[in-house]
C-alpha positions in Angstrom: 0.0 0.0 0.0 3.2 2.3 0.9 5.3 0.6 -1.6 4.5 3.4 -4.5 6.6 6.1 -2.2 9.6 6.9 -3.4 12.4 6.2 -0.7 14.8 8.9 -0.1 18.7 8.2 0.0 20.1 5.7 2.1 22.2 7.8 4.2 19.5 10.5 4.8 17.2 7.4 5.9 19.4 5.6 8.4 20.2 9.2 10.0 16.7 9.4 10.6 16.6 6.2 12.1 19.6 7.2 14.5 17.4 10.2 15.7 14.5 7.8 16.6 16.5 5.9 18.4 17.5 9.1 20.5 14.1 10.3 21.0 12.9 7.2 22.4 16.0 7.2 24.6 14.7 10.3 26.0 11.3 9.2 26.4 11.9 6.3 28.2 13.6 8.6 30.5 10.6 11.0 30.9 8.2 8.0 31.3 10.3 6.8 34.4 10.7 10.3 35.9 6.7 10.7 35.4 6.1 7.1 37.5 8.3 7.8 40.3 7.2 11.3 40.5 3.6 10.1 40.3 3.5 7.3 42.5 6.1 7.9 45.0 5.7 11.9 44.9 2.5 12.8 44.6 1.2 9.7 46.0 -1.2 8.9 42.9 -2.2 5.1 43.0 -1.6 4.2 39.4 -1.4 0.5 37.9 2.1 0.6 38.3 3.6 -2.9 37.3 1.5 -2.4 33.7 3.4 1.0 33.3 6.9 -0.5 34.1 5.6 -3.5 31.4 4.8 -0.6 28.8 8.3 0.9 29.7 10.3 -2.6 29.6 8.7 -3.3 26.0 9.9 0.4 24.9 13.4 -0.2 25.9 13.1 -3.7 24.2 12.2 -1.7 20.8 14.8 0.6 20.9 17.5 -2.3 22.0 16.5 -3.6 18.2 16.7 -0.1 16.7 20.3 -0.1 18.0 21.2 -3.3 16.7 19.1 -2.4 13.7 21.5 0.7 13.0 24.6 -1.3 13.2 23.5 -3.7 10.1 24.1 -2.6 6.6 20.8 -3.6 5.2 18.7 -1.1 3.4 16.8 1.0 5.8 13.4 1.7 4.0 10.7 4.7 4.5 8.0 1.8 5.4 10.4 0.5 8.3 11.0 4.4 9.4 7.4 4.9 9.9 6.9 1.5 11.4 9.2 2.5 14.2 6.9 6.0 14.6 4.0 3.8 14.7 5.5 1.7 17.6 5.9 4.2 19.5 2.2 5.9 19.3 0.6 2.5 20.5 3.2 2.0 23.5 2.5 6.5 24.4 -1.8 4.9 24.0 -0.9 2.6 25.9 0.5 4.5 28.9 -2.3 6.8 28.5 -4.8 4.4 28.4 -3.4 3.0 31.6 -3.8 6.6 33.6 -7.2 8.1 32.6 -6.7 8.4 28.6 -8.0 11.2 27.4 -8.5 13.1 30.1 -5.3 13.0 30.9 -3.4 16.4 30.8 -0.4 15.3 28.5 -2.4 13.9 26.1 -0.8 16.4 23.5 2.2 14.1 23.0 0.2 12.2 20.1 1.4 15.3 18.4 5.4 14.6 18.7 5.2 11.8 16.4 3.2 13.4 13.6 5.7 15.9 13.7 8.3 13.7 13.5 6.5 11.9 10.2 6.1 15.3 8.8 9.4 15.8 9.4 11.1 12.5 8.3 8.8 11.0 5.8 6.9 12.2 2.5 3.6 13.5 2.9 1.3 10.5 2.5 3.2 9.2 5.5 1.8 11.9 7.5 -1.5 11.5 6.4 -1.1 8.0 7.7 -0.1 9.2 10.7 -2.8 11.6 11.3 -5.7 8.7 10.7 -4.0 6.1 13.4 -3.1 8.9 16.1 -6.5 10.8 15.3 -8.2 7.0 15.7 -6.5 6.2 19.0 -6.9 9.2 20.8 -10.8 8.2 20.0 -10.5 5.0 21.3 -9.1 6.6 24.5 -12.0 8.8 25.1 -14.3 5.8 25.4 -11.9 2.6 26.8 -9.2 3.3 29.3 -8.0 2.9 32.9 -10.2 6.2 35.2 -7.6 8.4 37.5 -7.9 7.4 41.1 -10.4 10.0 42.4 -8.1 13.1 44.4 -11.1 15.2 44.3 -13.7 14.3 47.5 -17.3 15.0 47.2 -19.0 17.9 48.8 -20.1 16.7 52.4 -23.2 16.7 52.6 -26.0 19.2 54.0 -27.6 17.6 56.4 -24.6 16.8 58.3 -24.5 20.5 59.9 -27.4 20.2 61.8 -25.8 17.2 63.7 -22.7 18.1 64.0 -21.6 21.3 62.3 -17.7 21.1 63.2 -17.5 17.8 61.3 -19.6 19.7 58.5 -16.7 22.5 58.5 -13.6 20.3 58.3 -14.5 18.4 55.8 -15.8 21.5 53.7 -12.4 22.5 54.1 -10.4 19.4 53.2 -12.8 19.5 49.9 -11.8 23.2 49.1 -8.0 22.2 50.1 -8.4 18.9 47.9 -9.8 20.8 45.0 -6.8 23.0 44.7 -4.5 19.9 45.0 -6.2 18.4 42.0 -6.0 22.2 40.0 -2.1 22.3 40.9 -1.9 18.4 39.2 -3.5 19.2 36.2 -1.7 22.8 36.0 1.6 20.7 36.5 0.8 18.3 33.8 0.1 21.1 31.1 2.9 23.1 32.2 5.3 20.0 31.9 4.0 19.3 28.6 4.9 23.0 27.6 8.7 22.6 28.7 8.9 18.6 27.0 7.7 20.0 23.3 9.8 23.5 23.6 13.0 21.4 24.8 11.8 19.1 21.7 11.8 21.7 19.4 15.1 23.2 20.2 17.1 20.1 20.3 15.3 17.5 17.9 13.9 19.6 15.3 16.5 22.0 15.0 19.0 19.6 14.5 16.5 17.5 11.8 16.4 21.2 9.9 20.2 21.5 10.2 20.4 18.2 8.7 18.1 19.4 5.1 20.2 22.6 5.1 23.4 20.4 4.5 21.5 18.2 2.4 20.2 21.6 0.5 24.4 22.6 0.0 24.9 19.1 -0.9 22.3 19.1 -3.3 23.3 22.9 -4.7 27.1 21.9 -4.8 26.0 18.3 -6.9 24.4 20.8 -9.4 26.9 22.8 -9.5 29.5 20.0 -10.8 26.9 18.3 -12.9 26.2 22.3 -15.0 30.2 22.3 -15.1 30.8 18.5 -16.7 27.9 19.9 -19.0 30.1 22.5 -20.0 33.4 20.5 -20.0 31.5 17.8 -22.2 30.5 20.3 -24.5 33.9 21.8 -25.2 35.5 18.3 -25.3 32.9 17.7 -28.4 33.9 21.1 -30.0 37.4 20.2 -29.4 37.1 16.7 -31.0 35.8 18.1 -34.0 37.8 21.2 -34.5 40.9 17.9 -33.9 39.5 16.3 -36.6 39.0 19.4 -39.0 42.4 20.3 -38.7 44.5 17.4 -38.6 44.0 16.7 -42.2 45.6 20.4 -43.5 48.0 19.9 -40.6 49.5 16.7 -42.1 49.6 18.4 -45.2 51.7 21.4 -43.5 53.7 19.0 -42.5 54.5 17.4 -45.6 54.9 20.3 -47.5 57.6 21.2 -44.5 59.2 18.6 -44.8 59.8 18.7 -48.4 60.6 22.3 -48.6 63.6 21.6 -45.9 64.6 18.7 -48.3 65.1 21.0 -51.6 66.6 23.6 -49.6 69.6 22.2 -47.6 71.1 23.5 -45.0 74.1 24.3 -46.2 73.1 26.4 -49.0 70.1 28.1 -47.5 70.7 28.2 -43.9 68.6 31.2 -43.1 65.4 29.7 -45.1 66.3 26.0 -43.2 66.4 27.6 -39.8 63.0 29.3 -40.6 61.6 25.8 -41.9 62.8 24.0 -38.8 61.1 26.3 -36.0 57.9 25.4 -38.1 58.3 22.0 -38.2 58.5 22.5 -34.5 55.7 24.4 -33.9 54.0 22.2 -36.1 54.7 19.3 -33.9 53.6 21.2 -31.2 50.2 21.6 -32.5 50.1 17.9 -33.1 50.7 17.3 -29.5 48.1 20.0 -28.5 45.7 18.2 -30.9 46.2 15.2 -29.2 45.5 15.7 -26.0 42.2 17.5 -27.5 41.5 14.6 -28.9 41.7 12.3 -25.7 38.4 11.1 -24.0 37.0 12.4 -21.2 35.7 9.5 -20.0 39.3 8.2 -19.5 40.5 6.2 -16.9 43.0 7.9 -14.8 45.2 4.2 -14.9 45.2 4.3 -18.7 45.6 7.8 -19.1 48.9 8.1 -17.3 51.3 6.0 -15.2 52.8 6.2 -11.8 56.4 8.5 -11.2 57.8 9.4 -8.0 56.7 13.2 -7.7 59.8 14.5 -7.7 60.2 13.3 -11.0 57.1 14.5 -12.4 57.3 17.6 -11.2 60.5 17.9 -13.2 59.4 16.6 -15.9 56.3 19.5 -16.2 58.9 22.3 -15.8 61.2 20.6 -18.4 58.1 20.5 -20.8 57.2 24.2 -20.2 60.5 25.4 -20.6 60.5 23.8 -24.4 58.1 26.4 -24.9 58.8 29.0 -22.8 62.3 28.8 -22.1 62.9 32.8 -21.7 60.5 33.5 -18.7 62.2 33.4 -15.5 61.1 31.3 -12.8 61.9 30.7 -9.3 61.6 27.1 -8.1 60.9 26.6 -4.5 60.2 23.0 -2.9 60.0 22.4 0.6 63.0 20.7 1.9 61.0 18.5 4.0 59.5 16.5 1.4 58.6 12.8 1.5 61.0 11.7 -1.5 59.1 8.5 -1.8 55.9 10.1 -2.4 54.3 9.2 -6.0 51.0 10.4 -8.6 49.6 9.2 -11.6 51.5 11.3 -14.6 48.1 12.0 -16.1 48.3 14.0 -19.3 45.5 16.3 -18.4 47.0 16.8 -15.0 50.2 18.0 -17.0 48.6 20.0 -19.4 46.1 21.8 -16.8 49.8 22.6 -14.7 51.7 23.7 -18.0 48.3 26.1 -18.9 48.9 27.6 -15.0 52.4 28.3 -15.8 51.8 29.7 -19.6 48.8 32.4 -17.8 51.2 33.4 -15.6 54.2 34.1 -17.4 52.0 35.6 -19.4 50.5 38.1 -17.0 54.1 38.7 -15.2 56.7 40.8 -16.6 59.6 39.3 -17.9 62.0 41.0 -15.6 60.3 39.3 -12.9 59.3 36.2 -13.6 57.3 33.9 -12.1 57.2 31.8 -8.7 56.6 28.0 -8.1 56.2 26.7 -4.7 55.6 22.7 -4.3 55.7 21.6 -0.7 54.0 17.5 -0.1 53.5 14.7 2.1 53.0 11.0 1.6 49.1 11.6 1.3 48.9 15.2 -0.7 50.9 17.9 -2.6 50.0 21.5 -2.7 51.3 23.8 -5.5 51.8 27.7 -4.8 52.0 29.9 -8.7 52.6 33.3 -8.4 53.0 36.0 -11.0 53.8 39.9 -10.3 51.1 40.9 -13.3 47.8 43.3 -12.4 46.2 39.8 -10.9 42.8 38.7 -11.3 40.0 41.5 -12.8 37.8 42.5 -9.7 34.5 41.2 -11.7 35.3 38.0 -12.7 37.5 36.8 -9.2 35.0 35.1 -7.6 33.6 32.8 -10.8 37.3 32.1 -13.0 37.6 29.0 -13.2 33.9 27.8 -12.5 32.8 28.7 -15.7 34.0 30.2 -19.2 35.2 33.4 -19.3 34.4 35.0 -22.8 37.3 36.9 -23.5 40.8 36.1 -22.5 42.4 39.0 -21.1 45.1 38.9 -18.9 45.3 34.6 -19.4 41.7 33.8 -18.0 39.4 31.9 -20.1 38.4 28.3 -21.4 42.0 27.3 -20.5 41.5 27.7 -17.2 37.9 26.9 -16.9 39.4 23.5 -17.8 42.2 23.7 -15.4 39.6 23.9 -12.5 37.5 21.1 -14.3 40.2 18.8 -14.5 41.5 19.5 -10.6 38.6 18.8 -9.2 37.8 15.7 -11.0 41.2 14.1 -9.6 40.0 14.8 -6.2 41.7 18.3 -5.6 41.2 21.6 -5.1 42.0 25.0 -6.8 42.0 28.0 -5.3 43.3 31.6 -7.0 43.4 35.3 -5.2 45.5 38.3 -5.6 48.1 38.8 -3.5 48.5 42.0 -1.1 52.0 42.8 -2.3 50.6 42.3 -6.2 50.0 39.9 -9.0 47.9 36.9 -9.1 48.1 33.4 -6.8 47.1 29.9 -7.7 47.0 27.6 -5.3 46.6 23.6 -5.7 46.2 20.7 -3.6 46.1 17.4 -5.1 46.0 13.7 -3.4 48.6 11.5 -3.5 49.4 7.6 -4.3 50.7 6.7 -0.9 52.9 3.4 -0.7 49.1 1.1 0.6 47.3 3.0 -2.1 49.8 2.0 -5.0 49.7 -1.9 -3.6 46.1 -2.1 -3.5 45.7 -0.6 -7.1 49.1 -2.7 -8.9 49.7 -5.1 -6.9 47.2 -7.1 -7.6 47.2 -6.8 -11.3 
């Protein structure tokens, strides 16, 4: 009958199961303190072993939600709302055992709606209204009468026989009545302080619960519009590959040929010129290439493990093929784990050697840029400075996180990418302007540790 209800996430689910379990913990304390301070307080003859029964079979239910929580089976929606509807017939059950609905706190049939409203969709709470609504019926009509802590008038006639005895108990009636007000007032004003201290420390938390569920949620979008993007560009990048590799090759060829009629040593100025364009030729093969790769790659196949030191020399040495004239100041932390290793993945280099390229760019060539590389067995973080005008106020807060149209000043797809790619391998990127000038990138990625790298080659 429940079954067409769609469940909500597993872990969202079994957290609500972990805050039943609390609740009832707490009601099972305020159903003790409300027996002792009835019966041996106040003095109230109640059907006592029957309430400690109802209170035994509570603390039974909750020992299975514990042992319930520490199984990995699917925790449903119908099983949530099972457990709410255990608890309604054991609170009926108390109340039916001291004068049901007449009872001041019978306004506690309203915490576990609230908690369905809370907890479950809405036809839950429906559900919920019907078989509280239906009990606290049932409980006008059948349950177990208060003892009687109200005495009855005395009656008339005894004045004229003896009108001292007529007095005394007139007073004990008036004293008596008070008695039973001050109960009853007790009971509603307890029932206040229960549901406010509910409210501030169960629902609260619940709500604080959907607000992180909210970011989650707004943060999942947020990737998912940026692989949009990134999949988009890695089709237009595919095809423009394709469109120009065919009058690339024939560049080349024609190259090629051209340095074979003129020789060196008869034309060496016209050979020199053909070389650097079979170079950059070359170059825009390998650029081609890596728009060609898939982005549905697998990190293993896509690159292989090197000890970082090594890989991080092996990115400089690339960049300075093509940028050999910037100056750059190389700083890594002399307290480095030299064991320390990372998958060389090809769009990990190029999203590095795109970092480096922006910021020479943007620096002057006087004053170079800075690299910074400090790192652990577990994680590496990478410091790039340049001494340029740094990021444009307006676009600070979103380069990176989306395409920039124009690239002024070395932001644009390039680094939209960057940020894409970062984040995909588990890291973060973070960029600023400094205080003393120019722009910052900052990088932390995670690291093949010496268990990781066992577990994923060893067993090949």
């Amino acid at each position: 009958m429940l079954s067409h209800i769609s469940p909500k996430s597993e872990v969202s689910v079994r957290q609500n199961l972990k805050w039943l379990y609390i609740l009832r913990n707490l009601m099972i304390c305020c159903e003790v303190l409300l027996i002792v301070l009835s019966v041996h307080g106040l003095g109230i003859r109640l059907p006592e072993q029957q309430l400690w029964l109802v209170v035994l079979a509570t603390g039974a239910a909750n020992l299975y939600t514990s042992m319930r929580m520490q199984a990995d089976d699917l925790v449903t929606e119908l099983e949530i709302f099972s457990q709410i509807s255990l608890d309604v017939f054991a609170i009926a059950a108390l109340l039916y055992l001291t004068g049901g609905a007449s009872n001041p706190i019978t306004w506690v049939f309203l915490l576990p709606l609230i908690i369905t409203a809370i907890m479950l969709p809405q036809a839950y709470a429906w559900y919920m209204v019907i078989l509280t609504t239906s009990l606290y019926t049932m409980l006008i009509a059948f349950n177990v009468p208060l003892p009687s802590i109200e005495p009855h008038m005395p009656d008339p006639a005894l004045m004229k026989t003896n009108t001292e005895g007529y007095l005394l108990l007139q007073h004990a009636h008036v004293m008596n009545d008070k008695s039973y007000f001050s109960l009853h007032m007790f009971g509603m004003w307890f029932g206040f302080v229960f549901s406010a201290g509910l409210v501030a420390f169960f629902v609260v938390e619940l709500a604080r619960t959907l607000r992180v569920q909210e970011r989650s949620l707004a943060k999942a979008r947020e990737n998912a519009l940026r692989d949009e993007r990134v999949i988009a560009l890695g089709t237009l990048a595919a095809s423009a590959a394709h469109d120009m590799g065919t009058p690339l090759g024939t560049i080349a060829i024609v190259s090629h040929e051209l340095s074979q009629e003129y020789p060196s040593h008869r034309y060496p100025e016209l050979y020199e010129k053909m070389s650097i364009i079979q170079q950059q030729i070359n170059r825009c093969k390998e650029a081609l290439s890596v728009m060609s790769a898939s982005a549905g790659e697998v990190r293993a196949e896509s690159g292989s493990v090197m000890l970082l030191i090594e890989y991080i020399d092996d990115v400089i040495k690339q960049w300075r093929t093509h940028e050999s004239a910037v100056k750059l100041s190389y700083f890594i932390d002399p307290h480095i784990e030299t064991d320390a290793k990372i998958i060389a993945e090809r769009t990990l280099t190029h999203s590095l050697i795109n970092i480096l390229n922006n910021a020479a760019e943007a620096s002057p060539p006087e004053l170079g840029i800075e690299f910074h590389a400090s790192w652990d067995l577990n994680t590496i973080k990478i410091r790039i400075r340049d001494f340029g005008p740094g990021f444009p106020p307006e676009i600070v807060e979103f380069a990176g996180k989306q395409p920039v149209v124009s690239k002024k000043r070395g932001l644009g797809v390039g680094l939209f990418l960057t940020y894409s790619t970062i984040t995909r391998l588990g890291g973060i990127i973070k960029h600023y302007n400094s205080d003393s000038g120019g722009a910052i990138v900052e990088i932390t990625l995670p690291l093949l540790n010496t268990e990781t790298t066992d577990v994923n080659f060893g067993n090949g």
